[in-house]
BAVEXFI-824372 format. One record per residue (C-alpha): y negated, x negated, z; residue in three letters. Coordinates in pm, 1 decimal. Layout:
BAVEXFI-824372
    north     east       up   r
        Y        X        Z ALA
...
***
This chain:
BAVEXFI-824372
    north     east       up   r
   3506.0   1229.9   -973.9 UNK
   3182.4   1166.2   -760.7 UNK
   2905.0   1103.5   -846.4 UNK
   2514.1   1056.0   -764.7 UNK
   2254.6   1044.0  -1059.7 UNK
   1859.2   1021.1  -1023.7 UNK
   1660.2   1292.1  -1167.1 UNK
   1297.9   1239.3  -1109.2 UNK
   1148.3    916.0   -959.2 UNK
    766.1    848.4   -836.8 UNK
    538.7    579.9   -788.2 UNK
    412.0    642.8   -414.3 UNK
    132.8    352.7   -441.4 UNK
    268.9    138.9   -133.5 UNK
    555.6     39.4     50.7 UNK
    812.9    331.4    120.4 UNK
   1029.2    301.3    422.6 UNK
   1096.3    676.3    596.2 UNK
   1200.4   1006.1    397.0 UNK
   1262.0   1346.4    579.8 UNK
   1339.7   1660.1    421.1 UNK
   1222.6   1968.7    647.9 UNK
   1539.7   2165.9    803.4 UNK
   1326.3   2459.1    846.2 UNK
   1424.5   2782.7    682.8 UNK
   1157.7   2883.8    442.6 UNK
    992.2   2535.9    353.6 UNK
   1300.6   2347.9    314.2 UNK
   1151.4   2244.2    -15.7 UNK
    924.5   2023.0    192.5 UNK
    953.3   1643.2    285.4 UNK
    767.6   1345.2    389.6 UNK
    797.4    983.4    276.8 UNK
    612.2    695.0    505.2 UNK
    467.0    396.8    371.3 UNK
    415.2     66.6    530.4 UNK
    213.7   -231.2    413.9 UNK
    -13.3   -571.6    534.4 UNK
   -338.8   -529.6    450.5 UNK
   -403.9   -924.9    262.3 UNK
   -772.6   -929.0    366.9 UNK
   -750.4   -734.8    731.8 UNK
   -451.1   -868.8    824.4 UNK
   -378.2   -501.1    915.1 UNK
   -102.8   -268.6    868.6 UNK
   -191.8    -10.2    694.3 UNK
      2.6    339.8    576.0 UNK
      7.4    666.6    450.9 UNK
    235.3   1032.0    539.4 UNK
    315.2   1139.7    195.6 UNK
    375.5   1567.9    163.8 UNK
    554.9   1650.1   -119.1 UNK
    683.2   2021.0   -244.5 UNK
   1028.5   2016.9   -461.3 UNK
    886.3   2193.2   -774.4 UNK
   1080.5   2331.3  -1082.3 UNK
   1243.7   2108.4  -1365.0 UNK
   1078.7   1837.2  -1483.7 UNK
    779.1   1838.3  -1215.4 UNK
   1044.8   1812.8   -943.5 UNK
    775.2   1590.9   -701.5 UNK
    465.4   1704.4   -618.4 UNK
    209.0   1551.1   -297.0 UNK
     61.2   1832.9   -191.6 UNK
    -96.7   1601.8     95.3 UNK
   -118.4   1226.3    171.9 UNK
   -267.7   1127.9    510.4 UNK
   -433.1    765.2    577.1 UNK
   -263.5    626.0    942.4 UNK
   -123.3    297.5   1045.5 UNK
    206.6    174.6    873.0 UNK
    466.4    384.9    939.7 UNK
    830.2    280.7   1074.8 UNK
    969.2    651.2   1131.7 UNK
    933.9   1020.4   1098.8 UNK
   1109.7   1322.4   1195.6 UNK
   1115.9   1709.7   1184.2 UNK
   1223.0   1901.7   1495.6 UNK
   1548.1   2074.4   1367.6 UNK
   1426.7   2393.8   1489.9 UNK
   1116.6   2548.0   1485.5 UNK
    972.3   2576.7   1811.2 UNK
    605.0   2717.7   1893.6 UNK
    541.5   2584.2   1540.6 UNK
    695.9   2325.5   1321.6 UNK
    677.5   1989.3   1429.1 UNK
    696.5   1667.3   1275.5 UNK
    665.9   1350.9   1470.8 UNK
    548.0   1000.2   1324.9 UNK
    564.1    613.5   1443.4 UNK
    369.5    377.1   1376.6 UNK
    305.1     -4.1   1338.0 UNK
     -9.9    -19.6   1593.4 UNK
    250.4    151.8   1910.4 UNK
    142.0    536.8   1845.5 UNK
    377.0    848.8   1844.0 UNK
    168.2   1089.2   1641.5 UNK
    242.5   1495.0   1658.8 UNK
    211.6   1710.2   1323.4 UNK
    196.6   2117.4   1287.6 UNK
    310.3   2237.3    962.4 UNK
     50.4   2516.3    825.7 UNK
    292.6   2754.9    727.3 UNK
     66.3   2927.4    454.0 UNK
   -115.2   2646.2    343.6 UNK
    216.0   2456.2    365.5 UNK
    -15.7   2142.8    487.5 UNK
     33.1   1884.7    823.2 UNK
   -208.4   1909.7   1046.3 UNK
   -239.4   1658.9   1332.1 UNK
   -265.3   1792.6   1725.1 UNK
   -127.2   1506.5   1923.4 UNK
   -165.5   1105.5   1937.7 UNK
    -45.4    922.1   2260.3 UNK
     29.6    515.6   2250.0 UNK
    301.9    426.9   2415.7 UNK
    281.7     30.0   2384.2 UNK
     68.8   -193.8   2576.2 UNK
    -79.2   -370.2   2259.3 UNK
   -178.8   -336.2   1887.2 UNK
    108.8   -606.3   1798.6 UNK
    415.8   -389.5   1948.3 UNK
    540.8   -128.5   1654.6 UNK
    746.4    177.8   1757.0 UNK
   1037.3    118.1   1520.4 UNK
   1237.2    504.0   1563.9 UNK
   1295.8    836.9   1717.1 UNK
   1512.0   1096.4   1725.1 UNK
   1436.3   1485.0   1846.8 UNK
   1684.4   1609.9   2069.4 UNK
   1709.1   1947.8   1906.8 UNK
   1981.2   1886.3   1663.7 UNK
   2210.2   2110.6   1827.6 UNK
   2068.5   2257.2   2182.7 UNK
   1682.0   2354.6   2110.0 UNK
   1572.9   2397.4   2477.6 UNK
   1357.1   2151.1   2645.6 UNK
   1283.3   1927.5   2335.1 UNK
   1226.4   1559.4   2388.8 UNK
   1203.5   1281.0   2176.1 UNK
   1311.8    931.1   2208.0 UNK
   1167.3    595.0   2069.6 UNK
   1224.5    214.8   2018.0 UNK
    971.0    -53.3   1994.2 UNK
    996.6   -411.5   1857.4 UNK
    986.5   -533.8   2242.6 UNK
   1313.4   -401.7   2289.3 UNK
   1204.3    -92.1   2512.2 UNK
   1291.2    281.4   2468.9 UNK
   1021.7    528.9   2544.1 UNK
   1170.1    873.2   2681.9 UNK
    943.9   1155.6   2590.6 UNK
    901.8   1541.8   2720.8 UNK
    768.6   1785.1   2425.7 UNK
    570.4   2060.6   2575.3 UNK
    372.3   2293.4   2363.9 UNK
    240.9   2044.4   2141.7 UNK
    214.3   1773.8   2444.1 UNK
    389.7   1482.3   2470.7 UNK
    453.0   1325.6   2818.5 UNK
    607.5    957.5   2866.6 UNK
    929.3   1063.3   3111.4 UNK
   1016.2    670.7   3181.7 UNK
   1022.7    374.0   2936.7 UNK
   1292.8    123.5   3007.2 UNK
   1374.8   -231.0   2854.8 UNK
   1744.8   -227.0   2700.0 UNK
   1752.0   -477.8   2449.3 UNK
   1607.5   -809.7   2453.0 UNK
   1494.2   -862.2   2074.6 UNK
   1357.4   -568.3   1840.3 UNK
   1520.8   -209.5   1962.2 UNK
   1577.3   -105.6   1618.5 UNK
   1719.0    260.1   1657.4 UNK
   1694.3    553.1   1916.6 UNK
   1926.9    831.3   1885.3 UNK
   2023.3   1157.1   2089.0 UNK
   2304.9   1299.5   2181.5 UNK
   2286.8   1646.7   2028.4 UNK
   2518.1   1778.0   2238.7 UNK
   2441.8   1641.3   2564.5 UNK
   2060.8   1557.5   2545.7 UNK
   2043.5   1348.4   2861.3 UNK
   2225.9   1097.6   2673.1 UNK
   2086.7    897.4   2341.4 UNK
   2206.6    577.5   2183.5 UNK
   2031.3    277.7   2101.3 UNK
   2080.0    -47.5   1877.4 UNK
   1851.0   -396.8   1888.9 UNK
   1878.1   -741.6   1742.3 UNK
   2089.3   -839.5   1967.4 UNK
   2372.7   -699.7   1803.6 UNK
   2450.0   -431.6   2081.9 UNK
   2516.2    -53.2   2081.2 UNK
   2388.8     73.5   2391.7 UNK
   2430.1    452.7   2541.4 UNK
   2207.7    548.0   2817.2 UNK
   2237.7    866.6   3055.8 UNK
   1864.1    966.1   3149.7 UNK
   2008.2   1137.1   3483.0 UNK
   2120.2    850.8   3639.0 UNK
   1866.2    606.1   3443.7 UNK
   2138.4    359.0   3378.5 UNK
   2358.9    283.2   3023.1 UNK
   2720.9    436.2   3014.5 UNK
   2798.3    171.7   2808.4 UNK
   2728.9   -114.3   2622.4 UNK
   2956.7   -263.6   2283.4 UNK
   2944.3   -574.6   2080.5 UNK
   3134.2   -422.5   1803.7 UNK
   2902.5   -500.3   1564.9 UNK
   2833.8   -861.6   1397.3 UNK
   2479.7   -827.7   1377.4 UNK
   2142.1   -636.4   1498.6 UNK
   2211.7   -261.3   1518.8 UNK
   1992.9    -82.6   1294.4 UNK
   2139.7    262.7   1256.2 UNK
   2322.9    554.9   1469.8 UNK
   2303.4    930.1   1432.9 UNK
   2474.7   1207.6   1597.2 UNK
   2729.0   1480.5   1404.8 UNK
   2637.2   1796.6   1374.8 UNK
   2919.8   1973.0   1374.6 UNK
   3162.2   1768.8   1626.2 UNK
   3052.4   1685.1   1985.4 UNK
   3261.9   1374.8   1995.6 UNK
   3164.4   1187.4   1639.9 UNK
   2869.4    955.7   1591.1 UNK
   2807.8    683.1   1313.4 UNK
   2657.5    339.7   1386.1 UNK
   2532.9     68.5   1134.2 UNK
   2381.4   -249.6   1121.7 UNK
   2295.4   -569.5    934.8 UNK
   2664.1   -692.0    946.0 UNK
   2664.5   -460.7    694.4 UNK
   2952.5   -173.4    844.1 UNK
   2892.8    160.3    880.8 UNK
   3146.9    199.8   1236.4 UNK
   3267.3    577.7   1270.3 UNK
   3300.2    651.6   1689.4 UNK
   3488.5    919.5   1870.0 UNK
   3268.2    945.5   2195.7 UNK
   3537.0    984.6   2427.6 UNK
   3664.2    678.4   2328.4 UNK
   3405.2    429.9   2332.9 UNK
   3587.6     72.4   2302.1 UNK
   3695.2     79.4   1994.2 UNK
   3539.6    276.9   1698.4 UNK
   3819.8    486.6   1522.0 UNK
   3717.3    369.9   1167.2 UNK
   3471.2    188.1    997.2 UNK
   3328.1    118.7    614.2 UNK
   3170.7   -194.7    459.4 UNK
   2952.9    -43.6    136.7 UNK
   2749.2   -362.2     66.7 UNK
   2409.9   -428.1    198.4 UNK
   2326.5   -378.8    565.3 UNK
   2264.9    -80.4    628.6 UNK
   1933.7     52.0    800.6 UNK
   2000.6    430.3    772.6 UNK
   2257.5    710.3    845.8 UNK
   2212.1   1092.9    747.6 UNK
   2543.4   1269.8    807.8 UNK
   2519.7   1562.8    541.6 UNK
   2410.5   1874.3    734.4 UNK
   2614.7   2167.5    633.0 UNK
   2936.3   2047.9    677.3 UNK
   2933.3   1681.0    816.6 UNK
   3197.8   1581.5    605.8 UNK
   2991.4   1327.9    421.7 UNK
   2718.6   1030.0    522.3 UNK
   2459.3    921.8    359.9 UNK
   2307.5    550.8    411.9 UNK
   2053.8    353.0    249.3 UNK
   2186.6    -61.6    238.6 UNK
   1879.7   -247.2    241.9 UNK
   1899.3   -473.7   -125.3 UNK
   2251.1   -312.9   -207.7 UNK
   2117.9     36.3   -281.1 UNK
   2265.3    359.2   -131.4 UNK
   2578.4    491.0    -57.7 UNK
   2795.5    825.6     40.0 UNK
   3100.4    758.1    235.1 UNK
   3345.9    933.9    362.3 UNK
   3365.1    935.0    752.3 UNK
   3701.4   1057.2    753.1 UNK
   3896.7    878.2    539.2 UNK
   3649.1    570.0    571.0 UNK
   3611.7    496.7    212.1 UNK
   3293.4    497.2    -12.7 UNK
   3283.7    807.7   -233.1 UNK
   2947.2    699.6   -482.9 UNK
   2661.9    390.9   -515.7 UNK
   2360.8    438.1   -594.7 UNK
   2170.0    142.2   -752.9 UNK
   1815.4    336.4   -898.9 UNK
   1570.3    173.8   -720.0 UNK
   1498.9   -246.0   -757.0 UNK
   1437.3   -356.2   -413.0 UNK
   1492.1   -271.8    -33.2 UNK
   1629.3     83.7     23.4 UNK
   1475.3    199.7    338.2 UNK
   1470.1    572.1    331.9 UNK
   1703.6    802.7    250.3 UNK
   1779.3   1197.8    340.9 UNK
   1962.6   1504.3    250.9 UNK
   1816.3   1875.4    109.8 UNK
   1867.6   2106.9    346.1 UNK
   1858.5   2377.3     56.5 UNK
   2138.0   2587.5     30.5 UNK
   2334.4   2515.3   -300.7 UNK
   2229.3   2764.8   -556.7 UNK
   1893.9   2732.3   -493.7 UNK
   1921.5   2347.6   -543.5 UNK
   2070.5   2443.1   -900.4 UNK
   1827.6   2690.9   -985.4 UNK
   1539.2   2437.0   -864.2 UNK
   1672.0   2151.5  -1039.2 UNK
   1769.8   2371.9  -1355.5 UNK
   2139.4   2290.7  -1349.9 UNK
   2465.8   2458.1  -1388.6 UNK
   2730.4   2463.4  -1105.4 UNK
   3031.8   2270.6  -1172.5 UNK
   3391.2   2458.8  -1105.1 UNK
   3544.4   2268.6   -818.3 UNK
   3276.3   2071.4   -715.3 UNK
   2984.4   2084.3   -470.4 UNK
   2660.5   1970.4   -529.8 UNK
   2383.4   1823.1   -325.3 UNK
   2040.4   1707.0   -312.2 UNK
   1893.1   1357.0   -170.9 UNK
   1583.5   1180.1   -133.6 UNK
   1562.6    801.7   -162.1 UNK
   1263.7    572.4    -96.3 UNK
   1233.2    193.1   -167.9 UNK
    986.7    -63.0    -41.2 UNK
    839.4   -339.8   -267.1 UNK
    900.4   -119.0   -553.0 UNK
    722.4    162.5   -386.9 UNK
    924.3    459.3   -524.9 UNK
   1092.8    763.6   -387.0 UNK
   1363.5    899.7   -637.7 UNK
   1549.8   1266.8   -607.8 UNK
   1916.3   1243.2   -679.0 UNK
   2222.2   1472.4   -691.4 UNK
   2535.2   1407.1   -585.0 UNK
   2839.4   1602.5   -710.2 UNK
   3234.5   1567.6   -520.2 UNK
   3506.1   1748.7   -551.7 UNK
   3522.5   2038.3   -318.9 UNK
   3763.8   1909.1    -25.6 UNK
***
């Protein structure tokens, strides 16, 4: 029997809405959690880029680092480590901000800020890396709330604007790559529509309705070139086989709509979403079924992301025992109004 348990929870100070753990080998004990808040007197949205280092049973979280930037609507590692390690942050004022992790001091340090809307009012609301699967010629992706997508070149620790183009006509809510063919990425807005776009010819491939409301999720697999996940306020979590692009082959409905997909990295043979006031979930993607809820934190479920620590070092970390027949994994969860981030496991049986 599944199941997914909290075991340590923290009080972040302000409104958590983005958690990343770091998929680089070595410091994959690392992640970040965004906050995002109105300033009542200045009117102002204000955040901070939480660092925290998975320590040993009980002190599981600790911030190692907390940087003072506009409200945060994303953040991302690069997958791979390329001159350095790279994490990139959006923000509520229209910036894309670059981050180095110090490998010995195991601290963020910023080298790159570009804005990439016109005004202080437009907030970049996603991105996505490209090098999930292919780590040549990095580039990065990213909505706004006017509906455009900003295409991006990574250079060295440069970012250059490759073309910006309007594809949605309300909020563009997601941006997502293709791993496997990086001059195509998805996007989703608020008006309900899934879009994919091919950078070559500067056009969308195609364009589907299948969801009920805005589209607020999509990720790539891993591990299968022709599998992505979509999700969106009509609550369904729609599972897509590339190739065939008019219908999706199989969808879920957890509760809550849903506002973020993490397939689990290793194997892909789970996803992970956070629903918005219904808590989070782990479904299956093949047999389109929900394996385990997750109801530990009060209010909107923003954030959530898998350990990319191997097994027995989770176990060790976390000062449990492994279970015959089962496999266990690590998340990280992140609420707004309530302002926590939680660490949970979550235990299946071994398919």
């Amino acid at each position: 029997m599944a199941c997914m348990k909290a075991i340590s929870t923290f009080n972040l100070g302000m409104n958590a809405d983005s958690v990343e753990w770091c998929p680089i080998e070595g410091f994959r004990d690392l992640l970040v959690c965004g906050t995002y808040q109105l300033d009542s007197n200045s009117g102002e949205r204000i955040g901070e880029l939480h660092l925290i280092q998975l320590g040993k049973h009980p002190d599981l979280i600790n911030i190692v680092q907390k940087i003072n930037m506009p409200g945060v609507l994303d953040c991302k590692w690069a997958h791979v480590k390329l001159d350095s390690i790279y994490l990139a942050v959006v923000n509520a004022v229209g910036e894309i901000r670059l981050y180095i992790l110090l490998e010995e001091e195991k601290k963020l340090k910023e080298v790159f800020i570009k804005k990439l809307t016109k005004d202080d009012d437009t907030l970049l609301l996603s991105l996505d890396w490209s090098t999930g699967v292919h780590t040549s010629d990095a580039h990065i992706v990213t909505s706004d709330s006017k509906g455009f997508i900003h295409l991006l070149n990574f250079d060295s620790g440069n970012i250059n604007i490759v073309d910006s183009w309007s594809l949605h006509k309300f909020e563009a809510w997601i941006s997502a790559f293709n791993y496997w063919n990086t001059n195509i990425f998805f996007t989703g807005g608020d008006d309900c529509l899934l879009k994919c776009f091919d950078k070559r010819i500067g056009s969308k491939v195609f364009s589907s309705n299948a969801h009920n409301a805005g589209v607020t999720a999509v990720q790539y697999n891993f591990k299968d070139e022709h599998s992505f996940a979509s999700g969106s306020y009509d609550e369904n979590i729609l599972f897509w086989d590339f190739r065939h692009w008019k219908v999706p082959k199989g969808s879920v409905t957890p509760g809550g709509g849903v506002w973020r997909l993490k397939w689990e990295p290793s194997t892909c043979k789970t996803v992970a979403t956070c629903c918005m006031y219904e808590g989070s979930y782990i479904v299956d993607p093949e047999e389109f079924t929900t394996i385990v809820d997750y109801h530990e934190h009060k209010s909107i479920n923003y954030g959530i992301d898998w350990c990319y620590l191997d097994e027995k070092t989770c176990l060790e970390t976390i000062s449990e025992s492994a279970q015959d027949g089962k496999k266990i994994g690590l998340l990280a969860v992140c609420s707004f109004y309530d302002q926590h981030i939680s660490l949970a496991t979550f235990s299946n049986d071994i398919k």
